[in-house]
C-alpha positions in Angstrom: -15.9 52.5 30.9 -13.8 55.1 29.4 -12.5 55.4 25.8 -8.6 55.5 25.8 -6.9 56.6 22.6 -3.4 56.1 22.2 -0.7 59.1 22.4 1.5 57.3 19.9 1.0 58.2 16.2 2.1 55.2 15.1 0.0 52.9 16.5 -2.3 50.6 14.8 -0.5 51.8 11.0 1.9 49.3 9.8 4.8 49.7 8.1 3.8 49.2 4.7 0.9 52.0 4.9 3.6 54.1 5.9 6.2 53.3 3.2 2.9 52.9 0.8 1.7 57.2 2.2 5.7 58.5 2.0 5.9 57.0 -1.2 2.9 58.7 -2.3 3.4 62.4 -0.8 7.1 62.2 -1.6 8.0 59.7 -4.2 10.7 57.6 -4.0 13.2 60.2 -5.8 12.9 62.3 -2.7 12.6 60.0 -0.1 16.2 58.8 -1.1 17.0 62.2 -0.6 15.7 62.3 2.7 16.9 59.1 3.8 20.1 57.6 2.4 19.2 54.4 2.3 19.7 51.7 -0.9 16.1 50.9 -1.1 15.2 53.7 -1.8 17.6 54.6 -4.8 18.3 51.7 -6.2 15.4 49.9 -7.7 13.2 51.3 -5.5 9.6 49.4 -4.7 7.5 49.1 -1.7 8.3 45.5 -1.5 12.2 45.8 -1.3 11.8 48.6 1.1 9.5 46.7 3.2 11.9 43.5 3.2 14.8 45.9 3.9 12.9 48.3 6.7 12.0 44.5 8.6 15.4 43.8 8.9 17.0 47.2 9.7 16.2 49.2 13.2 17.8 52.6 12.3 16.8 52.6 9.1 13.1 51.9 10.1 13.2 54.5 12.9 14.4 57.2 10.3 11.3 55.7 8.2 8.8 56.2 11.5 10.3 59.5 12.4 10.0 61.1 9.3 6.1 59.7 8.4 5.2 61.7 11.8 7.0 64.6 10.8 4.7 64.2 7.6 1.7 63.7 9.6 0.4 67.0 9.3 0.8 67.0 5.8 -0.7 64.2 5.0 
């Protein structure tokens, strides 16, 4: 039986490692920068983000699309 991995970076990582792995390599300062988004600017914590993110498609896709544009970075 053969061992398929996934193409797709983002599978099997939830969305608080990646909130948790931007908000380590970037801090939250920049990340606001990056993504204009109240959560990160105001206040900012993981769990705010992560309540926010949940309930927000665009903003989460702007979260997803820059972590694996940070991927090689990381």
């Amino acid at each position: 039986m053969e061992n398929k991995s996934s193409k797709d970076p983002l599978h099997g990582i939830t969305l608080q490692k990646i909130v948790e792995q931007l908000v380590q390599y970037y801090g939250f300062d920049t990340l606001g920068e990056l993504i204009k988004i109240k959560c990160f600017n105001e206040n900012p914590s993981v769990k705010s983000s992560l309540t926010f993110l949940r309930k927000t498609d665009w903003a989460r896709k702007k979260v997803e699309e820059l972590y694996v544009n940070t991927l090689p970075k990381l």
